[in-house]
C-alpha positions, 0 to 999 in steps of 0.5 A, spaced: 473 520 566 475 516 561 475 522 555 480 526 561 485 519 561 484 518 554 487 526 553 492 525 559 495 519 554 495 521 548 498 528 551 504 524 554 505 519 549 505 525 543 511 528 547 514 522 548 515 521 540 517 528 540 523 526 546 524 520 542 521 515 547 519 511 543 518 505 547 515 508 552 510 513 547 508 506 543 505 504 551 502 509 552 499 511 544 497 502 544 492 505 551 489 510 548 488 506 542 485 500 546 480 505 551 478 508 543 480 505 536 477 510 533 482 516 536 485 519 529 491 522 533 493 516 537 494 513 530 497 518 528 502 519 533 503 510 533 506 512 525 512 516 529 513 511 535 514 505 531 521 503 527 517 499 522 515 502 515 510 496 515 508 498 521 507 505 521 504 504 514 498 501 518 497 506 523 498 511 518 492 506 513 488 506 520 488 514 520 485 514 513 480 509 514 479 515 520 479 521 516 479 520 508 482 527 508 488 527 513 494 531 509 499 528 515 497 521 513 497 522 506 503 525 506 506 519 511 505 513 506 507 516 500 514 517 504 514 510 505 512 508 498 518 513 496 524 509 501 521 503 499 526 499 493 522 496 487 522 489 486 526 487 479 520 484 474 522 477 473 525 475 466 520 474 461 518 468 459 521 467 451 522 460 446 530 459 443 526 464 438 526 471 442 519 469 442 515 471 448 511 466 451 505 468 456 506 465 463 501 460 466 495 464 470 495 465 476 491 461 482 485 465 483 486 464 491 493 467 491 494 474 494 500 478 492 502 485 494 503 490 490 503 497 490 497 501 486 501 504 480 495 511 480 497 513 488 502 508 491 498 505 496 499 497 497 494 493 495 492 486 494 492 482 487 485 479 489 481 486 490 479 489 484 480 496 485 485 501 489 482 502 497 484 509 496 484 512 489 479 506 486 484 505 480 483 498 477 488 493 480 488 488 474 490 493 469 497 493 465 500 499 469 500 494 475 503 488 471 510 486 471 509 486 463 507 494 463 513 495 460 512 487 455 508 490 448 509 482 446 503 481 451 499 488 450 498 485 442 496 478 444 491 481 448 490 487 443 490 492 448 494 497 443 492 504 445 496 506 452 488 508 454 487 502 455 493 500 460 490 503 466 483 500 465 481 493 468 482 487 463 481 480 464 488 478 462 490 471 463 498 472 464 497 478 469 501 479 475 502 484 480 508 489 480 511 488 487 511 493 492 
């Protein structure tokens, strides 16, 4: 009975996202997603029934963690990824000289977000590699310094190669999403 009632709900909660229902498609996707977590296309459809990016983003995350390979999903994130604004870097620390001077390191317990420079899936600064394309998240293509060649020559980090491999470099900070 469970798997008819199941069925039933993402029916009706799929063509209320179509009907642009969208309070009443949230109800009935969260239900079916409460009798079964593991429902692809309830997910899915939740992508299109919520208004917030942050929240579609998790339900279209939720669909990958699902199927890895789902096109739809895929193709969603990286629209919300495309909308969203780029943070300004802050400015470059400098001495009265023009001088780069490389910031304090950044506290180990510190999660920041940032977006992966390879895929564009949002990330955490304090998760060594991407979620979705295994790209190293301490690399120079994630920093707000990408741009600083200052920065690359303190750490002799000259060859454009080694800006996408993980480095231990002790200014590093996470490009914001």
């Amino acid at each position: 009975m469970q798997n008819t009632e199941i069925a039933r709900l993402l029916y009706d909660g799929a063509v209320a996202v179509r009907e642009g229902r969208l309070e009443q498609a949230r109800e009935l996707l969260l239900r079916v997603i409460d009798l079964d977590e593991t429902q692809e296309l309830a997910w899915l459809w939740l992508s299109g029934a919520v208004e917030d990016p942050a929240d579609q983003q998790v339900a279209l995350e939720n669909v990958l963690a699902l199927n890895p390979h789902n096109a739809a999903a895929t193709e969603g994130l990286r629209y919300l990824a495309a909308q969203s604004r780029p943070v300004a870097p802050p400015p470059l620390p400098t001495t009265a000289g023009g001088e780069w001077v490389p910031p304090p390191p950044l506290d180990d317990d510190e999660a920041l977000e940032l977006t992966c420079w390879k895929c564009h899936a949002t990330l955490y600064s304090v998760a060594a590699f991407c979620w979705q394309c295994n790209a190293p998240v301490h690399a120079c293509n994630n920093c707000v310094f990408t741009n600083e060649i200052r920065c690359k020559e303190l750490q002799g980090l000259l060859n454009p190669v080694t800006h996408t491999a993980q480095n231990e470099c002790p200014w590093w900070r996470p490009a914001r999403s």
